[in-house]
PyMOL Python script that loads the backbone (N, CA, C, O; Angstrom):
from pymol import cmd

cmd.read_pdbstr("""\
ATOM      1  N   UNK A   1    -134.790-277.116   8.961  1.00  0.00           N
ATOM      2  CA  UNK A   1    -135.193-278.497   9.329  1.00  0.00           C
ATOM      3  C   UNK A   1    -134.141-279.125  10.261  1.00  0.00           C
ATOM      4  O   UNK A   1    -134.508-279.793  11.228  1.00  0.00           O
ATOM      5  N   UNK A   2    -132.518-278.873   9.923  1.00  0.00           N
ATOM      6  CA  UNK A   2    -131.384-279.480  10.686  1.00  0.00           C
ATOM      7  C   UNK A   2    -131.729-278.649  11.757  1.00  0.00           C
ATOM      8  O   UNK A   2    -132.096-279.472  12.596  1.00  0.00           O
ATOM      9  N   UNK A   3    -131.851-277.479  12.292  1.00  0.00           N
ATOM     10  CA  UNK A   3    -131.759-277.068  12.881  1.00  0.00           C
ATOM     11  C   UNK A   3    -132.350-277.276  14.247  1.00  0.00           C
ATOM     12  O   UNK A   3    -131.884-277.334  15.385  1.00  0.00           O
ATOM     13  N   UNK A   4    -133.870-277.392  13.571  1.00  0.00           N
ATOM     14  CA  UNK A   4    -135.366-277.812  14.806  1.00  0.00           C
ATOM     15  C   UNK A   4    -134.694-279.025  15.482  1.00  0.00           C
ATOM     16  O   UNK A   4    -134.408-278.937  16.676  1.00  0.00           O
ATOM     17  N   UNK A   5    -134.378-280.347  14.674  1.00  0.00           N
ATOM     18  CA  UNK A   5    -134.087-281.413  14.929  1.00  0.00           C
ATOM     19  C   UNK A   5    -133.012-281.488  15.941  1.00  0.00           C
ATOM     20  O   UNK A   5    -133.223-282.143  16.961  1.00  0.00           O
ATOM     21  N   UNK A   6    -131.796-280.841  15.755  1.00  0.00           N
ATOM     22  CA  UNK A   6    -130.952-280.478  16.701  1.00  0.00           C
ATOM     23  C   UNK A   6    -131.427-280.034  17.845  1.00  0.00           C
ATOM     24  O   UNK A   6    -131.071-280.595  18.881  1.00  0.00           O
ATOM     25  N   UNK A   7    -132.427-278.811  17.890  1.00  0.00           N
ATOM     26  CA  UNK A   7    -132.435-278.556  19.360  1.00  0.00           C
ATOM     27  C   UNK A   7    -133.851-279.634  19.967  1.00  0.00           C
ATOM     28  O   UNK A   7    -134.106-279.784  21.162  1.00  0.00           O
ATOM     29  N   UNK A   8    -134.359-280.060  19.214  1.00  0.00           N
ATOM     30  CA  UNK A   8    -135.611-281.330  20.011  1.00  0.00           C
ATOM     31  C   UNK A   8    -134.490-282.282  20.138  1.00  0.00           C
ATOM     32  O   UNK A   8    -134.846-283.009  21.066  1.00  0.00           O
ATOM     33  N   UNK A   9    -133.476-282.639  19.777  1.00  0.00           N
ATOM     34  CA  UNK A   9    -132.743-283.884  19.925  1.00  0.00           C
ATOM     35  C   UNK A   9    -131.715-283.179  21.506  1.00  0.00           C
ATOM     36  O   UNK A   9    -131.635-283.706  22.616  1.00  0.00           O
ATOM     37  N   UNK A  10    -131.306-282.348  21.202  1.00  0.00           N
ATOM     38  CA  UNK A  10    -130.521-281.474  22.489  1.00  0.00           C
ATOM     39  C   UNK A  10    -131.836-281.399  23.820  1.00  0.00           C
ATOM     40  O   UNK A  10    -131.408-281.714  24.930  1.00  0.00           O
ATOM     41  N   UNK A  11    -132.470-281.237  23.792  1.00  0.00           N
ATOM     42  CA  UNK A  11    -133.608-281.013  24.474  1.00  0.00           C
ATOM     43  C   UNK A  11    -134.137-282.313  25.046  1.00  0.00           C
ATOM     44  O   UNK A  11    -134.359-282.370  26.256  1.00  0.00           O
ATOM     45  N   UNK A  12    -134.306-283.121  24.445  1.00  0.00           N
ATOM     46  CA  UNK A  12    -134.653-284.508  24.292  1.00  0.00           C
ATOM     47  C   UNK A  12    -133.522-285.269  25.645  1.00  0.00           C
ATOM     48  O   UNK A  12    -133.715-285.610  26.812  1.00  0.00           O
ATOM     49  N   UNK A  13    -132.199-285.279  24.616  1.00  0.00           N
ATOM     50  CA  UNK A  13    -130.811-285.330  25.936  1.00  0.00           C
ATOM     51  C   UNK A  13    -130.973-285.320  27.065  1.00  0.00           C
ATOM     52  O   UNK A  13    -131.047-286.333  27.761  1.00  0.00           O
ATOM     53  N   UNK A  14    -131.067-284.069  27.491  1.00  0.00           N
ATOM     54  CA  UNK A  14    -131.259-282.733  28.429  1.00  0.00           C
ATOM     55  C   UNK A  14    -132.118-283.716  29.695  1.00  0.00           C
ATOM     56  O   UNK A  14    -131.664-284.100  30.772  1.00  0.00           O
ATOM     57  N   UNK A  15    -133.584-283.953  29.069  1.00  0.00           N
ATOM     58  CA  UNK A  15    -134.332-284.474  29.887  1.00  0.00           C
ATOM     59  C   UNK A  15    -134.181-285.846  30.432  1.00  0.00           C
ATOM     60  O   UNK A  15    -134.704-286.268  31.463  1.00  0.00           O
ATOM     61  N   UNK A  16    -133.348-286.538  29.559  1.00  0.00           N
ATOM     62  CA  UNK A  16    -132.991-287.910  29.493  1.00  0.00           C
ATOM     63  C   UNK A  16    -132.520-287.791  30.352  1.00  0.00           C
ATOM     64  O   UNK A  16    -133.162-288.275  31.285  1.00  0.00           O
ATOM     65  N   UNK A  17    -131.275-287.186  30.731  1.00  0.00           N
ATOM     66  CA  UNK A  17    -129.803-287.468  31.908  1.00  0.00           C
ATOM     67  C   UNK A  17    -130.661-286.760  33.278  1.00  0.00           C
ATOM     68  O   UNK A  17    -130.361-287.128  34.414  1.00  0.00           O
ATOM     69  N   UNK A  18    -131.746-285.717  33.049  1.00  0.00           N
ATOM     70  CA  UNK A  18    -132.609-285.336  34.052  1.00  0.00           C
ATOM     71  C   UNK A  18    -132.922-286.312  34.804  1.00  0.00           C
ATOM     72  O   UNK A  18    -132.654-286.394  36.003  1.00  0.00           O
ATOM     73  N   UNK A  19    -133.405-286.971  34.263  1.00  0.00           N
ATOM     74  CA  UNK A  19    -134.889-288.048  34.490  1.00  0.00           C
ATOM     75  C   UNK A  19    -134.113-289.007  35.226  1.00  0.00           C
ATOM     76  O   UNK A  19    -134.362-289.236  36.410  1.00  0.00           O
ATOM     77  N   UNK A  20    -133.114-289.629  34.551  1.00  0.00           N
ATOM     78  CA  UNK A  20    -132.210-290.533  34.902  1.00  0.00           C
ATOM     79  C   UNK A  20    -131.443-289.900  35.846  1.00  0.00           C
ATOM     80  O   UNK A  20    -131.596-290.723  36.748  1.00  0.00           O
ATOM     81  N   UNK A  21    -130.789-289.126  36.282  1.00  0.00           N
ATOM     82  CA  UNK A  21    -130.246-288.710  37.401  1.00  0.00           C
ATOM     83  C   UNK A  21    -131.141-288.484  38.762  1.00  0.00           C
ATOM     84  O   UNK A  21    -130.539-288.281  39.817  1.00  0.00           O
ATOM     85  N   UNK A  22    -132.536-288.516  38.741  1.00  0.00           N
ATOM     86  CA  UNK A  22    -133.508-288.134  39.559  1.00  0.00           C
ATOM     87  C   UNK A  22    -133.529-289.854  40.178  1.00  0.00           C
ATOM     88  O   UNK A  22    -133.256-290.320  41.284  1.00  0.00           O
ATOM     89  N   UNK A  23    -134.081-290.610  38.627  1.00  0.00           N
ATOM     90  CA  UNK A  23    -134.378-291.878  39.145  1.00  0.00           C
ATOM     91  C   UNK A  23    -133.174-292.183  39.850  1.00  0.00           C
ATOM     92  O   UNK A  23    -133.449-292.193  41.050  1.00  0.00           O
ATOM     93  N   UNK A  24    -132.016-292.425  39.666  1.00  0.00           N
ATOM     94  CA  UNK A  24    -131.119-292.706  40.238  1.00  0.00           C
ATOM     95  C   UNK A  24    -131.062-292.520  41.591  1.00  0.00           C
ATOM     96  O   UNK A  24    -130.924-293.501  42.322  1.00  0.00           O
ATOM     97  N   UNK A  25    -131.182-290.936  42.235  1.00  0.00           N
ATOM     98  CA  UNK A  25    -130.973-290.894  43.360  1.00  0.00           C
ATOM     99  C   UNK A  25    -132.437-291.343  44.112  1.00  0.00           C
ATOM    100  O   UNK A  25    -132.615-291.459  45.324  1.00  0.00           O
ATOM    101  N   UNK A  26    -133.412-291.554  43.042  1.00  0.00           N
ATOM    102  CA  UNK A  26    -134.598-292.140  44.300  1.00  0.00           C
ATOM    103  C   UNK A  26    -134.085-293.546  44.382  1.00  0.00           C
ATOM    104  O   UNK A  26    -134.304-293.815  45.563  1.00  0.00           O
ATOM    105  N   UNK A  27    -133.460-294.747  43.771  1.00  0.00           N
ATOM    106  CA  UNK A  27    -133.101-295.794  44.113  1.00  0.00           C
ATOM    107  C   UNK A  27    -132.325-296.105  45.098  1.00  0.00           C
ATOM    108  O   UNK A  27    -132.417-297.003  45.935  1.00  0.00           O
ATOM    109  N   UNK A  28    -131.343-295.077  44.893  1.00  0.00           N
ATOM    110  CA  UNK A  28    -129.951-294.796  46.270  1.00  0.00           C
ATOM    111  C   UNK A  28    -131.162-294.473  47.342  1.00  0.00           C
ATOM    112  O   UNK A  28    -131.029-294.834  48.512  1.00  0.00           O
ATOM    113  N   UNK A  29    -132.206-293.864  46.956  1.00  0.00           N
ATOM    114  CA  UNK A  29    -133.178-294.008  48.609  1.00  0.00           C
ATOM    115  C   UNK A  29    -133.792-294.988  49.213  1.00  0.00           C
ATOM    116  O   UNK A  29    -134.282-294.713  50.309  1.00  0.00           O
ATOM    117  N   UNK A  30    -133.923-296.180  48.771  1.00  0.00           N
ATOM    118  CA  UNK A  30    -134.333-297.030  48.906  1.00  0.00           C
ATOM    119  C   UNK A  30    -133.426-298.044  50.235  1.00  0.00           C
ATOM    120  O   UNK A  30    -132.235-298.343  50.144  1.00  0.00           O
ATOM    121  N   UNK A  31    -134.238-298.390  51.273  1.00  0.00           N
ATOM    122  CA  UNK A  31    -132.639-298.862  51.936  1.00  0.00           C
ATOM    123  C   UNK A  31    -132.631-300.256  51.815  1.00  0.00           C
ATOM    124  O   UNK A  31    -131.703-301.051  51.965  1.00  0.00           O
ATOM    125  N   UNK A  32    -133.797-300.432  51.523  1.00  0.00           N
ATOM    126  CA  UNK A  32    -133.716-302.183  51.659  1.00  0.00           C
ATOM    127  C   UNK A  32    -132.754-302.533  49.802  1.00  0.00           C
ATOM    128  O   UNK A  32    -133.224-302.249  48.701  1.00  0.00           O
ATOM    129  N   UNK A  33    -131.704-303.041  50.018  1.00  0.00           N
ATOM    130  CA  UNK A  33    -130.789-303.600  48.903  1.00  0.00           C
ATOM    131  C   UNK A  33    -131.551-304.882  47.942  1.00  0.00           C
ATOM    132  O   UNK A  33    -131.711-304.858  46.722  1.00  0.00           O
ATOM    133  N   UNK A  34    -131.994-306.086  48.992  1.00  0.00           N
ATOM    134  CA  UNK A  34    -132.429-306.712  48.230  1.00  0.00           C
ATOM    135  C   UNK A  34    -134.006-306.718  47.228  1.00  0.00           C
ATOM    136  O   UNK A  34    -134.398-307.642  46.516  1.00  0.00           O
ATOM    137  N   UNK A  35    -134.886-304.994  47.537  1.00  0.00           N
ATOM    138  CA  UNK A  35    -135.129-304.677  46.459  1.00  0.00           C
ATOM    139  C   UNK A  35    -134.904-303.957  45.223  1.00  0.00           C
ATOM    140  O   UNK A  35    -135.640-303.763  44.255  1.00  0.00           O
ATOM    141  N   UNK A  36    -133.821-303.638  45.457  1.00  0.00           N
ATOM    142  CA  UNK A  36    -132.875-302.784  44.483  1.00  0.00           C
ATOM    143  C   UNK A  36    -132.479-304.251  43.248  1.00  0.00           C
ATOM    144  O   UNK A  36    -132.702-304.355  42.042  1.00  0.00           O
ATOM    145  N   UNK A  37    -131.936-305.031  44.070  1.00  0.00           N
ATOM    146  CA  UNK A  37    -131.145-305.993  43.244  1.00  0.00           C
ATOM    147  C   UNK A  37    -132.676-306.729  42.491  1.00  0.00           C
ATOM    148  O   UNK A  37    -132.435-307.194  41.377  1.00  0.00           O
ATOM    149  N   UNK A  38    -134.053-306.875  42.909  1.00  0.00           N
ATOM    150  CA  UNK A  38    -135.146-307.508  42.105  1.00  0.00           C
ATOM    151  C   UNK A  38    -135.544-306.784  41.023  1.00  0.00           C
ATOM    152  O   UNK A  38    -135.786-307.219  39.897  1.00  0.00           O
ATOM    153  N   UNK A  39    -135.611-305.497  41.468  1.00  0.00           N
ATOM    154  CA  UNK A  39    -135.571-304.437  40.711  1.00  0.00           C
ATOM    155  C   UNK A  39    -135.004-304.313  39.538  1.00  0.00           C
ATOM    156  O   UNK A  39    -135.696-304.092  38.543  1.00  0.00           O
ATOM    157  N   UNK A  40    -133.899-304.413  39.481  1.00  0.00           N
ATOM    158  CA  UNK A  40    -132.579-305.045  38.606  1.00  0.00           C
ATOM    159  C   UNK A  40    -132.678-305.841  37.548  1.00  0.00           C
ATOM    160  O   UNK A  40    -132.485-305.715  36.338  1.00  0.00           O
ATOM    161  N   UNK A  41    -133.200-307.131  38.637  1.00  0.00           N
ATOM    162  CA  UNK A  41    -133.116-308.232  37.497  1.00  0.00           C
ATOM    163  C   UNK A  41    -134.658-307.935  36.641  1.00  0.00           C
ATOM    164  O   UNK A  41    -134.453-307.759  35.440  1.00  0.00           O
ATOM    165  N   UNK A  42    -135.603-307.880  36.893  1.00  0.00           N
ATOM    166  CA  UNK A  42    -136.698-307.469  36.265  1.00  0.00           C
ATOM    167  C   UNK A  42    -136.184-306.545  34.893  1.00  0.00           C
ATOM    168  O   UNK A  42    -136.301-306.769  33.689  1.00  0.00           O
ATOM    169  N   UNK A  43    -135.793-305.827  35.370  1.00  0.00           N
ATOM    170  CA  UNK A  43    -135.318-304.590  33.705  1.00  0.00           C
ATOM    171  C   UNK A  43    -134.613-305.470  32.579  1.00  0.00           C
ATOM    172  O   UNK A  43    -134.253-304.948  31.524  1.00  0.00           O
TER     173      UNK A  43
END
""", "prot")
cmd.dss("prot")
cmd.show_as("cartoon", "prot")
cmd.util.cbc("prot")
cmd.orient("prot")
């Protein structure tokens, strides 16, 4: 049971810092700044 949980939680991680490192660099693509910063405040 510890075990499964560990690797869906490792796995889980994994995709997190994925996902988030992807989104990240599509924002850095974005050139216009002042929708970055609306963007922002919205979240």
């Amino acid at each position: 049971m510890i075990d499964k949980f560990l690797v869906i939680l490792i796995i889980g991680i994994t995709l997190f810092i994925m996902g988030y490192s992807t989104y990240k660099t599509f924002n850095r693509g974005t050139k216009c700044s002042k929708c970055r910063y609306n963007s922002k405040k919205k979240t």
